[in-house]
Backbone as XML, in Angstrom:
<?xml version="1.0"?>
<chain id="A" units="angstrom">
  <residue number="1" name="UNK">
    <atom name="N" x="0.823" y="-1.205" z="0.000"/>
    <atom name="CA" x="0.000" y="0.000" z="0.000"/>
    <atom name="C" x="0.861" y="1.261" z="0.000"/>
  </residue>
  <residue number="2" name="UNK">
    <atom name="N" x="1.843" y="1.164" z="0.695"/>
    <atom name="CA" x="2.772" y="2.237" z="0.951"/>
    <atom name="C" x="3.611" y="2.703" z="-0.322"/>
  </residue>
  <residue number="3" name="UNK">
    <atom name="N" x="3.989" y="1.782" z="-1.481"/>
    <atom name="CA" x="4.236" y="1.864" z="-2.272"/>
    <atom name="C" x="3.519" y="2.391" z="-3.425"/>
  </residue>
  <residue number="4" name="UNK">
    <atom name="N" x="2.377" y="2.082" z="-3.238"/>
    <atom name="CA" x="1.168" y="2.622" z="-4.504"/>
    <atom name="C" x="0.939" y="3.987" z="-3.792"/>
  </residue>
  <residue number="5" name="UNK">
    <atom name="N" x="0.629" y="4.581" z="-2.675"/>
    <atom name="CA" x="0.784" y="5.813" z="-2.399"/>
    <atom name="C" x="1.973" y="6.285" z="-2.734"/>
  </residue>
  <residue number="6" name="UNK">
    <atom name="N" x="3.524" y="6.579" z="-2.885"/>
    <atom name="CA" x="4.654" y="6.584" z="-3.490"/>
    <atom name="C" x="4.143" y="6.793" z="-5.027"/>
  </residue>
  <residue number="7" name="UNK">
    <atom name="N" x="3.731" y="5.623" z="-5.350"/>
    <atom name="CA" x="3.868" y="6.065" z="-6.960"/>
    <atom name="C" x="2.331" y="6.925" z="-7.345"/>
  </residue>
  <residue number="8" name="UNK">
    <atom name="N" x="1.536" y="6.660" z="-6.360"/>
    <atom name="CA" x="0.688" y="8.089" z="-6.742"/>
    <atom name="C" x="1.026" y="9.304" z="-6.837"/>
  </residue>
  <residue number="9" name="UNK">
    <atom name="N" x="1.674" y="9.543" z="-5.165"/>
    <atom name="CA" x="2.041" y="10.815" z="-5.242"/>
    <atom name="C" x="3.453" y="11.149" z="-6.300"/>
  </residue>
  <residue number="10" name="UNK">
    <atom name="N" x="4.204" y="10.616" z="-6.630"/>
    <atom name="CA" x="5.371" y="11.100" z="-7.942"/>
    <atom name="C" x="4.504" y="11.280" z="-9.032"/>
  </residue>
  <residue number="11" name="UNK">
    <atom name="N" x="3.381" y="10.688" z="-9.383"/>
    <atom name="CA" x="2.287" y="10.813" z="-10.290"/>
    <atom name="C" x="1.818" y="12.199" z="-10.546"/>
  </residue>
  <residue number="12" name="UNK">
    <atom name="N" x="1.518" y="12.232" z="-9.425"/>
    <atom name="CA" x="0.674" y="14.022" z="-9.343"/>
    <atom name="C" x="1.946" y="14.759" z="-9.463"/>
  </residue>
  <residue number="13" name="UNK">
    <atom name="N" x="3.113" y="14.567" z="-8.607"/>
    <atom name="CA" x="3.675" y="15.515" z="-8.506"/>
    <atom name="C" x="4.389" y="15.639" z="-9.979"/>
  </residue>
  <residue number="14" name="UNK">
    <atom name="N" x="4.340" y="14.732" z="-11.307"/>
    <atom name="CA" x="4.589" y="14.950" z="-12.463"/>
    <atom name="C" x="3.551" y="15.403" z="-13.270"/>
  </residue>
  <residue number="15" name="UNK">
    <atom name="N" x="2.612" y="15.410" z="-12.791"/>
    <atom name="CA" x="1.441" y="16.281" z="-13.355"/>
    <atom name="C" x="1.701" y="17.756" z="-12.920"/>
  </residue>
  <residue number="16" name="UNK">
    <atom name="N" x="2.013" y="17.829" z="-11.917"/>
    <atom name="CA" x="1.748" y="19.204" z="-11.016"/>
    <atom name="C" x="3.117" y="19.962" z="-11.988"/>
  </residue>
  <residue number="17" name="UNK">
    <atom name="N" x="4.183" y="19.392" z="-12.170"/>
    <atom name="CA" x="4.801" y="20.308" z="-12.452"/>
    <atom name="C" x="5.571" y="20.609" z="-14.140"/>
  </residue>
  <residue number="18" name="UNK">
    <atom name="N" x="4.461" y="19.347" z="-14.461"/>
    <atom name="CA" x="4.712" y="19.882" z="-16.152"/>
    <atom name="C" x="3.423" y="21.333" z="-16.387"/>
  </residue>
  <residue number="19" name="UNK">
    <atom name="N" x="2.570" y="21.191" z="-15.368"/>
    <atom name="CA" x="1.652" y="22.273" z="-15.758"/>
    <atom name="C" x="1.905" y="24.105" z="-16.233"/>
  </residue>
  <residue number="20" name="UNK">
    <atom name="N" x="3.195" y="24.137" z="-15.755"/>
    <atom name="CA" x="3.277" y="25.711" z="-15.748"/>
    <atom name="C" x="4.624" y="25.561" z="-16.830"/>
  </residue>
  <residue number="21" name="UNK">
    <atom name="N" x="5.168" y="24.159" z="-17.172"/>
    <atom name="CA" x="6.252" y="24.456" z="-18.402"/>
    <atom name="C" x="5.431" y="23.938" z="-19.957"/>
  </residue>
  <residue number="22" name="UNK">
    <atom name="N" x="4.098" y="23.798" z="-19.541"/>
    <atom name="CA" x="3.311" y="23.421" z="-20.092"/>
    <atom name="C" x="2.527" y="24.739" z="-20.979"/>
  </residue>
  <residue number="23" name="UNK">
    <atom name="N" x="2.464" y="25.483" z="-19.769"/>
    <atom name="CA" x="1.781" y="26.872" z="-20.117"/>
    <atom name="C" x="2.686" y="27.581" z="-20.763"/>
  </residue>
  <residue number="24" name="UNK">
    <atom name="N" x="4.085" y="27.463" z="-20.355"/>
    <atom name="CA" x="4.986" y="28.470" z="-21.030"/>
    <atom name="C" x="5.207" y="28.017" z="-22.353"/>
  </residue>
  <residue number="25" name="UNK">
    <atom name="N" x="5.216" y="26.677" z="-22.733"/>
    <atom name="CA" x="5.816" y="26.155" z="-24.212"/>
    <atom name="C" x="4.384" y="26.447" z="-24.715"/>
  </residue>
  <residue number="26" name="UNK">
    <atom name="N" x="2.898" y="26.455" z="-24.346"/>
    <atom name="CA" x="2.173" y="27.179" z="-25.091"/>
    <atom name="C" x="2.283" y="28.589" z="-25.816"/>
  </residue>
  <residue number="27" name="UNK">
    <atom name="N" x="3.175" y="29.522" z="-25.234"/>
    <atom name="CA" x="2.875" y="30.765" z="-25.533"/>
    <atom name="C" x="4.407" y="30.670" z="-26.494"/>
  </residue>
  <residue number="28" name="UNK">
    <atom name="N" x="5.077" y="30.152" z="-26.676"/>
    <atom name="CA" x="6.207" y="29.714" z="-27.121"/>
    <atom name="C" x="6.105" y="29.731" z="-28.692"/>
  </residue>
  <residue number="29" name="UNK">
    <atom name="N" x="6.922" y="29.946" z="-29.682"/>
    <atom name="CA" x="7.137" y="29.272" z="-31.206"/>
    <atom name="C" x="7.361" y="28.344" z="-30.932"/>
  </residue>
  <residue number="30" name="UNK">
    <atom name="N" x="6.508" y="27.516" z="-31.515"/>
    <atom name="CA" x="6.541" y="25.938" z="-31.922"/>
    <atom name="C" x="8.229" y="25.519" z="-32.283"/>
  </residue>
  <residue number="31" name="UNK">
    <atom name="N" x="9.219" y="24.549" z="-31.571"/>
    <atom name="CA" x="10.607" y="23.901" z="-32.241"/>
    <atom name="C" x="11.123" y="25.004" z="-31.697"/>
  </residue>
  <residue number="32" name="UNK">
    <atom name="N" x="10.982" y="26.511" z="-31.165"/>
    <atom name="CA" x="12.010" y="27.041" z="-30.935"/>
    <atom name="C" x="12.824" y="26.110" z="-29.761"/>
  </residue>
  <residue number="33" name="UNK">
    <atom name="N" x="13.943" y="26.814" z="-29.119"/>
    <atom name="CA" x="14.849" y="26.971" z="-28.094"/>
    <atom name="C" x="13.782" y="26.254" z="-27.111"/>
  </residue>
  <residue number="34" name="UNK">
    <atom name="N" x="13.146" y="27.783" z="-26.410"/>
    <atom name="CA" x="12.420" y="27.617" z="-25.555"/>
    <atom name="C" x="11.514" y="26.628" z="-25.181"/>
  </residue>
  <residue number="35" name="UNK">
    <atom name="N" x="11.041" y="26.445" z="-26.624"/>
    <atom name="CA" x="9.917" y="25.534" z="-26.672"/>
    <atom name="C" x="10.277" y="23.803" z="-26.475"/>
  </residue>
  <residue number="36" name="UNK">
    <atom name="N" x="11.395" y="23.789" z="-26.736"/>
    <atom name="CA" x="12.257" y="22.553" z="-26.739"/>
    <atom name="C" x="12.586" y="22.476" z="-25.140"/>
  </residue>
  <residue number="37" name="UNK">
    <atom name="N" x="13.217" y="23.531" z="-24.488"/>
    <atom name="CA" x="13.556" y="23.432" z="-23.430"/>
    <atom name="C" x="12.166" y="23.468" z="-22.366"/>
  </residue>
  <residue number="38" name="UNK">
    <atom name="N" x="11.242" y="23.630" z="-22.581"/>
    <atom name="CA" x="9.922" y="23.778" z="-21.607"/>
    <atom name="C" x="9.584" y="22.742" z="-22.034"/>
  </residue>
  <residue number="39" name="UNK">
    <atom name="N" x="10.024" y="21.909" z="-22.733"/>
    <atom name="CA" x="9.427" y="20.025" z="-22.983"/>
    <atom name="C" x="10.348" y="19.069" z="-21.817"/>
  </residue>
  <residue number="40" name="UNK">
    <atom name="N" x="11.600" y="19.462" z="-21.925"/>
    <atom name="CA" x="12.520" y="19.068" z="-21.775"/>
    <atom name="C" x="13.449" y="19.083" z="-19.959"/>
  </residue>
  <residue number="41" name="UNK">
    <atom name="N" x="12.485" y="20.273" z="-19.644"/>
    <atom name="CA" x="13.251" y="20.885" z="-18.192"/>
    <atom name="C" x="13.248" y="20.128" z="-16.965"/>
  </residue>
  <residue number="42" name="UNK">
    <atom name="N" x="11.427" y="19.637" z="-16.969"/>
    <atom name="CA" x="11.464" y="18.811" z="-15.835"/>
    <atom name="C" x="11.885" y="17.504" z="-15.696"/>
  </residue>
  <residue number="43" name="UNK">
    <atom name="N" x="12.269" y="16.674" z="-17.046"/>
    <atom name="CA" x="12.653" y="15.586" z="-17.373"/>
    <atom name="C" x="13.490" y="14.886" z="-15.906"/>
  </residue>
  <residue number="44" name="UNK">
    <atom name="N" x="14.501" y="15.319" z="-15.742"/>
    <atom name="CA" x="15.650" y="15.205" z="-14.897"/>
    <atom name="C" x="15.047" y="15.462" z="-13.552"/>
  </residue>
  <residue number="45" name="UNK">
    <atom name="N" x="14.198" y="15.735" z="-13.128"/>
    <atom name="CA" x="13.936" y="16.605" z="-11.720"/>
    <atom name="C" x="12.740" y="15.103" z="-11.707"/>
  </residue>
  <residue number="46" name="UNK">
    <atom name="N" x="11.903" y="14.684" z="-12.528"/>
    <atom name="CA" x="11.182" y="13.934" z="-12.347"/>
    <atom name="C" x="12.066" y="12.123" z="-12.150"/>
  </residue>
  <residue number="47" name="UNK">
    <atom name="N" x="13.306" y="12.557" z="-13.320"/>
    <atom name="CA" x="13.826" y="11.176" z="-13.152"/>
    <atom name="C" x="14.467" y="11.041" z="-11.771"/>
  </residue>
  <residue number="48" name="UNK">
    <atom name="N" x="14.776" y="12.039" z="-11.070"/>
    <atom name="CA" x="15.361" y="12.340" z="-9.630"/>
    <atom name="C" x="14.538" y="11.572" z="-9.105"/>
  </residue>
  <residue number="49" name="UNK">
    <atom name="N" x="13.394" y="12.623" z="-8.708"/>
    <atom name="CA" x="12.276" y="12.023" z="-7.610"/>
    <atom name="C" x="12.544" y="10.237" z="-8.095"/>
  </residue>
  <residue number="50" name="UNK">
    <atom name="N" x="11.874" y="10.007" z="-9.368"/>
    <atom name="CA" x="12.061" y="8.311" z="-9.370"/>
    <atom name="C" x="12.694" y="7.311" z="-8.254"/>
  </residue>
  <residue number="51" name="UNK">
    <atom name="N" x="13.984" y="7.931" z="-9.002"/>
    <atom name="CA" x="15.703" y="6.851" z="-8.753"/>
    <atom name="C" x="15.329" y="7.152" z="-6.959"/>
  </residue>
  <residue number="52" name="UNK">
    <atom name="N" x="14.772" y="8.555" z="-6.353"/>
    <atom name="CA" x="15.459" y="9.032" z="-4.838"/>
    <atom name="C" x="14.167" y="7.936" z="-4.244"/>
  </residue>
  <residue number="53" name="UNK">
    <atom name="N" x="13.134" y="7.711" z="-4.430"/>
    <atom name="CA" x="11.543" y="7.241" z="-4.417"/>
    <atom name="C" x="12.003" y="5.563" z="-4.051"/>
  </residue>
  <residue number="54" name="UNK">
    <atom name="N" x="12.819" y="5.378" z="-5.266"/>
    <atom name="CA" x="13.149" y="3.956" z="-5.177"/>
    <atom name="C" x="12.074" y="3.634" z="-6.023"/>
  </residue>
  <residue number="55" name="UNK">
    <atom name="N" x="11.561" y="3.563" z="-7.254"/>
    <atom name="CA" x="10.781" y="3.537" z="-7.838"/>
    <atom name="C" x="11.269" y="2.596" z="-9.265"/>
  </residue>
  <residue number="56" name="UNK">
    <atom name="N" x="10.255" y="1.567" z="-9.301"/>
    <atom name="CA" x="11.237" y="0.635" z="-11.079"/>
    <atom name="C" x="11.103" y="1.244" z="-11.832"/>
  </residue>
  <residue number="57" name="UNK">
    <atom name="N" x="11.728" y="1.564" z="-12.755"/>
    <atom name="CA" x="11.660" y="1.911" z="-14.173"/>
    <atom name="C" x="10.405" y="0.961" z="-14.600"/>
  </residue>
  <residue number="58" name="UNK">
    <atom name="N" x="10.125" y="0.218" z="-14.530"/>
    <atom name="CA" x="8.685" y="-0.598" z="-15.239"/>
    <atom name="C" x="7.755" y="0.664" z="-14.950"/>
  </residue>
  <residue number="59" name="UNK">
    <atom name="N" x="7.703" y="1.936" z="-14.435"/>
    <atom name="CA" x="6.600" y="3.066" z="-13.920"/>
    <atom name="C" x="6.753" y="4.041" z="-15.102"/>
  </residue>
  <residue number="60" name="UNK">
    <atom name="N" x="8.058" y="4.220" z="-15.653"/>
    <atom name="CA" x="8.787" y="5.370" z="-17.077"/>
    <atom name="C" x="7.225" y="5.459" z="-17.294"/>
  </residue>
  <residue number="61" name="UNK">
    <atom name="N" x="6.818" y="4.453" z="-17.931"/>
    <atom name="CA" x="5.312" y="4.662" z="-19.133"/>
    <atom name="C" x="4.245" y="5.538" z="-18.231"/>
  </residue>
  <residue number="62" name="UNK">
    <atom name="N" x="4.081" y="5.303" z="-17.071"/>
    <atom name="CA" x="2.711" y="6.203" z="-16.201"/>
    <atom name="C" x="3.591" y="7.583" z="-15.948"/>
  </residue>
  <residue number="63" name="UNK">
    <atom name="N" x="4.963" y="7.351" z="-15.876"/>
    <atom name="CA" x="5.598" y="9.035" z="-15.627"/>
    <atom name="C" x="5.652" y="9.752" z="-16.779"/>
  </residue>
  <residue number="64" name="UNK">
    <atom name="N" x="5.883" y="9.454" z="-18.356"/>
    <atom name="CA" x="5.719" y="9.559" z="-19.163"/>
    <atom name="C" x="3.973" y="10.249" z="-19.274"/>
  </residue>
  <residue number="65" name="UNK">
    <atom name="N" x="3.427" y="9.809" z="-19.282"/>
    <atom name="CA" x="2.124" y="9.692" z="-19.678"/>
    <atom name="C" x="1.485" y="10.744" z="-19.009"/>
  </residue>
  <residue number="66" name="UNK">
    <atom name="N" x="2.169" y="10.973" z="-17.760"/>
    <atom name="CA" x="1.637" y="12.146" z="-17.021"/>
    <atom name="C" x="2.334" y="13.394" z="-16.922"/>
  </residue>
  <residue number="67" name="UNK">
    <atom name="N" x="3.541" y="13.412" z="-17.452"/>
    <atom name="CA" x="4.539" y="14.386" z="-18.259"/>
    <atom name="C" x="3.542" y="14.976" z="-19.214"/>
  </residue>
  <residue number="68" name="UNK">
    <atom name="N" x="2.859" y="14.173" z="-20.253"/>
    <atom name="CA" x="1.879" y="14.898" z="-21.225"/>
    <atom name="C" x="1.096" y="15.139" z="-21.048"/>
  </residue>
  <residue number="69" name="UNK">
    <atom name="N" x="0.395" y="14.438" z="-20.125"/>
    <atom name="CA" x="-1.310" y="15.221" z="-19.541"/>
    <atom name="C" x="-0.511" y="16.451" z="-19.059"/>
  </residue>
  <residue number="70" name="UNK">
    <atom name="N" x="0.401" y="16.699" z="-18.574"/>
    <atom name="CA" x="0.650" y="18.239" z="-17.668"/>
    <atom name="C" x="1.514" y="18.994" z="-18.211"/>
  </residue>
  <residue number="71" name="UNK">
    <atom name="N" x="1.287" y="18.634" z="-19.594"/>
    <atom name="CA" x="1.923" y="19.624" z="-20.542"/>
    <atom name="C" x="1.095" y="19.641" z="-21.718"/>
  </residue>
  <residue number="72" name="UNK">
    <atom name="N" x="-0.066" y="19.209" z="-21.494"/>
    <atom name="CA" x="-1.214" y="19.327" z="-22.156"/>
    <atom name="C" x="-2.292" y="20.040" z="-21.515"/>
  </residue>
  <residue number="73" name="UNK">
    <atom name="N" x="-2.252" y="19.999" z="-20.468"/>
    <atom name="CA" x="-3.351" y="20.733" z="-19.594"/>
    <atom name="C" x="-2.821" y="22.091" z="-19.985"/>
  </residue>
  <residue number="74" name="UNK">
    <atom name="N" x="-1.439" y="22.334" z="-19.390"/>
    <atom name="CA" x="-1.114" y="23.826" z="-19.154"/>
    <atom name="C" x="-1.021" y="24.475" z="-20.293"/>
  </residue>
  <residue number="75" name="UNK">
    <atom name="N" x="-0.891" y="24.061" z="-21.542"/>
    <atom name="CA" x="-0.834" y="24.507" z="-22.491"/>
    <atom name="C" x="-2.526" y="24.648" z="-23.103"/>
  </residue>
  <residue number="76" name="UNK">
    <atom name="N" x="-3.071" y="23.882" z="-22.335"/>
    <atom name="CA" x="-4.604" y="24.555" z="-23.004"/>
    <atom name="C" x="-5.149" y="25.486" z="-21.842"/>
  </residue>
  <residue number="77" name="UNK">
    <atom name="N" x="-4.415" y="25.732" z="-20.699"/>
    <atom name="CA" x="-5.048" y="26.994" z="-20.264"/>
    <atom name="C" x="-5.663" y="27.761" z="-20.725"/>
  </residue>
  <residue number="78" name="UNK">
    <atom name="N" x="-6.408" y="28.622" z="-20.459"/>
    <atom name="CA" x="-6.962" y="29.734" z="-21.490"/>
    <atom name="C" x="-6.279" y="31.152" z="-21.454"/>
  </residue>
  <residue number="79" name="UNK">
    <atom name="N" x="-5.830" y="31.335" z="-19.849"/>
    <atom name="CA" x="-5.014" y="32.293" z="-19.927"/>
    <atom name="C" x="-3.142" y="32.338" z="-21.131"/>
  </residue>
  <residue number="80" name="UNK">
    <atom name="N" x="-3.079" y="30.811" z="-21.486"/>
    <atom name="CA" x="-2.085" y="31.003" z="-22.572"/>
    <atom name="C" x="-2.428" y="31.101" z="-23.382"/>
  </residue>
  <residue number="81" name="UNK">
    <atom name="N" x="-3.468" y="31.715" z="-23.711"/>
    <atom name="CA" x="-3.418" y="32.091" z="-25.685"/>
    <atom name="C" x="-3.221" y="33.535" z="-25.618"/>
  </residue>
</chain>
């Protein structure tokens, strides 16, 4: 149980924080710099939490997956257009 709470919460907390590099690569040129790097930023900070979590790599696909919901959400904000 203690473990599925663990990988919930790294869950959210990879939702939570693609949301605002999410919003910024919205307002972004498409392929620029920026836009590459606001895909790209939290990558490392999320693979942290993982590895520090103690977490298998068999999870990549749900951290993945929630990398794009929260860079899909923030980018359809409405305040980013």
């Amino acid at each position: 149980m203690e473990n599925g709470m663990i990988i919930a919460g790294l869950t959210l907390f990879t939702i939570l924080i693609n949301i605002p590099f999410g919003y910024l690569r919205g307002k972004s040129r498409k392929f620029s710099i920026q836009w590459i790097l606001y895909i790209h930023l939290p990558v490392p900070l999320v693979i942290y939490m993982r590895y520090m979590a103690g977490i298998s790599y068999y999870f990549i696909p749900l951290m993945l997956a929630a990398a794009i919901f929260g860079q899909f959400t923030g980018g359809r904000l409405p305040i980013a257009r």
